[in-house]
N, C-alpha and C positions, 0 to 999 in steps of 0.2 A: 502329812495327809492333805490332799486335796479337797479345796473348797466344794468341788462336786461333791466325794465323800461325807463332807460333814452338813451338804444341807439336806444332801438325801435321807440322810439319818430321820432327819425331822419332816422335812416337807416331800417327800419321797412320792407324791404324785403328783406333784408341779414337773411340766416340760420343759426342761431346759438346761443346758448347757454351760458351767461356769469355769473358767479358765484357774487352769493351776495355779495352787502358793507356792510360793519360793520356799526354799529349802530354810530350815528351824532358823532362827533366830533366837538369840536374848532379846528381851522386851527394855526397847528404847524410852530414855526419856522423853520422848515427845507420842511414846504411844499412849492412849485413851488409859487412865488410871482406873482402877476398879473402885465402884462407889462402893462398897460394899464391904466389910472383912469375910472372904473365904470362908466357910465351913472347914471344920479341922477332925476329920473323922477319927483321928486315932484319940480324941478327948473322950475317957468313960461315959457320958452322955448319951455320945450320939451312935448310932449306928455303922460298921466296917461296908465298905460296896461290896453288894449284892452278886453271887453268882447270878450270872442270866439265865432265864428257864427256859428251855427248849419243848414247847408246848405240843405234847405228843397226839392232841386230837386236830390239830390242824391238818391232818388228812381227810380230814369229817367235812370239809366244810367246801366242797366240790371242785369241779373246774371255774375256771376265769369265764363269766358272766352268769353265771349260774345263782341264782337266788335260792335260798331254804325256809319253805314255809315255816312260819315260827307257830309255837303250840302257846299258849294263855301262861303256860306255868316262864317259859320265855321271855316271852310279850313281859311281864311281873318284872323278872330280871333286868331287863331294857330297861324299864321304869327305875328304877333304882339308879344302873350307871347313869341315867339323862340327869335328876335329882343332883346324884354325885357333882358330877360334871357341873351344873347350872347352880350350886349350892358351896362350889369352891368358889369365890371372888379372888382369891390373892394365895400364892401357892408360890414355897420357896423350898430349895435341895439341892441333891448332890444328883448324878447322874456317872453310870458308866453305858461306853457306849461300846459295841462289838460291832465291827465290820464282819463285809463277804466274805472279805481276807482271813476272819481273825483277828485283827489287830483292836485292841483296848485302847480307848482314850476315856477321858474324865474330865468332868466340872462341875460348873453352878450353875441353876438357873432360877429365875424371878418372875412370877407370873403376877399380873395386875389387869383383874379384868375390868371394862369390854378390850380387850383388842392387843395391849400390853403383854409381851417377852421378851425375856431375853437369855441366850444362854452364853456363857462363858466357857473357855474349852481351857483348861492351866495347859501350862508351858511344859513339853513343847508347841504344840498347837497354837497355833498366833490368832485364832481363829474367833468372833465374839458373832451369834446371829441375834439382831435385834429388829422387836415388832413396835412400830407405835400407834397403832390402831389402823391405819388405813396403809402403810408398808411396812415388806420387813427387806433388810440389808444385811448381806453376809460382810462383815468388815474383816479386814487380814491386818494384825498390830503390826504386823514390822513392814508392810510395806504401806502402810495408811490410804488403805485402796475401800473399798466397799462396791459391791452389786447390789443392786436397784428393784425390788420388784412390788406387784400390787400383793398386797394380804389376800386381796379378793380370792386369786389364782392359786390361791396355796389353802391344805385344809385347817389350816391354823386358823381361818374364819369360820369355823363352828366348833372347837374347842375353847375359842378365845370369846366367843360369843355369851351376852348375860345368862340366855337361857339356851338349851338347848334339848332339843325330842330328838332320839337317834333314828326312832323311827321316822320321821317325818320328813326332819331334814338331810339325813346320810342315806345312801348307798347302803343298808346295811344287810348283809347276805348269812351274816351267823351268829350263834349265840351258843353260847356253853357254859354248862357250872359245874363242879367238885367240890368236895370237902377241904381243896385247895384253893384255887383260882375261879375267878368269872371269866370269861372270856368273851370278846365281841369281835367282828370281823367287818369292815368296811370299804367297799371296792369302790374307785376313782376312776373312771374310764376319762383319757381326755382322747382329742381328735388325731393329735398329732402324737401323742409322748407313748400312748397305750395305758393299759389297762394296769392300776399299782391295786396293792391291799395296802390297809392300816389295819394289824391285829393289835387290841388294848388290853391288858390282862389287870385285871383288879384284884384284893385280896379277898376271897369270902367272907373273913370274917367280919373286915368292917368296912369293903368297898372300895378300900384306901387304893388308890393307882400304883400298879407296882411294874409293871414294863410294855412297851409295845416295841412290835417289829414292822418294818415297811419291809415291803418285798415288789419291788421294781419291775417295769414290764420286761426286762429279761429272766426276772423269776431269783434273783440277788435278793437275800434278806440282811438287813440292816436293825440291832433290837438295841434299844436302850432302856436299862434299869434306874430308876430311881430311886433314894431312901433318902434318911432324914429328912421330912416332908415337915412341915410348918405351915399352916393354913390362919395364923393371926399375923406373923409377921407381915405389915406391909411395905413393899418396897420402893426404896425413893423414888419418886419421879423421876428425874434425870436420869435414870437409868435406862430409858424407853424412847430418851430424846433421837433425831435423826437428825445430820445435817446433809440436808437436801443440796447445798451451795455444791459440795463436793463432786456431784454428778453432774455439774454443770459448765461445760467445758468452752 
């Protein structure tokens, strides 16, 4: 999988362009160790990954620039995911992730807010995206490369952020609820890249985050699910570190 591939997953309305990884590798000893021991889904404990839902009111939710007046009962809902969102500090799990393609990949990821992620992709994917509050770096383990970019430009600066109102500060053009999921829809126009969504699906029952999809200005959707969620675990520091030296040639 391509670094484009796996950052779009996540930051899927940032513009830009990042050059292929080289084909799989075994993970060298001089690549970046994981601080961390794996989540081990097949343990009675935890949770097997998640079929991904294919959210069938996402026809509801118009064309590309199109805003939907939200009704108070809504508006309620909103309030709740912002709560959600600004009431996790530290959020750790498993993820699978589904390409345009089809194709499954999987890992870990580590939240530590303000500003703090990181996700890890297991082997084969060489692939690790990490935030440390003001950038985040897509690094590739076997060629010990990393790309360079500001937090700012990516919507990981209001997910990552202490507090956050969806109303206020996103794009936000939808909102839905079932006896299943919540659902919220958030459009990115930038100047250059076009116009992305971020759809976030929570569980009704307790709000808990359970998948979003980015769908790219060619209309490409990219959905990652999460489970095994832990919101006491906090995660090491150095997990969020950046070495900036590396970009500097």
């Amino acid at each position: 999988m391509s670094r484009a591939a796996v950052f779009g997953a996540f930051l899927g309305t940032l513009a830009l362009t990042l050059p292929a990884a080289a084909q799989t590798q075994q993970r060298t000893p001089t690549s970046p160790p994981r601080l961390a021991a794996p989540v081990q889904p097949q343990q009675p404990a935890q949770q097997q990954a998640p079929a991904v839902v294919n959210n069938p009111f996402a026809a509801l939710f118009g064309k590309v620039g199109e805003t939907t007046a939200l009704n108070p009962e809504q508006r309620a809902i909103i309030d709740k995911i912002s709560n959600y969102l600004s009431s996790t500090q530290v959020l750790t799990g498993n993820f699978v992730q589904v390409g345009p393609d089809g194709k499954r990949t999987q890992g870990e990821f580590y939240v530590q807010k303000p500003g703090k992620i990181r996700f890890e992709y297991d082997p084969p994917t060489p692939i690790d995206i990490i935030s440390d509050g003001q950038s985040v770096v897509v690094r590739d383990r076997n060629l010990a490369t990393q790309d360079l970019y500001p937090l700012s430009q990516t919507p990981l600066r209001f997910l990552l952020a202490d507090h956050i109102n969806l109303l206020k500060d996103t794009n936000l053009i939808a909102v839905y609820a079932d006896d299943v999921f919540v659902t919220a829809v958030i459009e990115e126009r930038q100047a250059i890249g076009g116009t992305s969504r971020l759809m976030m699906m929570f569980s009704a029952k307790d709000m808990q985050l359970k998948q979003w999809t980015v769908t790219d200005p060619q209309g490409y959707d990219t959905t990652v699910a999460v489970y095994n969620l832990d919101t006491t675990k906090k995660p090491d520091p150095g997990m969020f570190k950046i070495d900036y030296t590396r970009n500097i040639q």
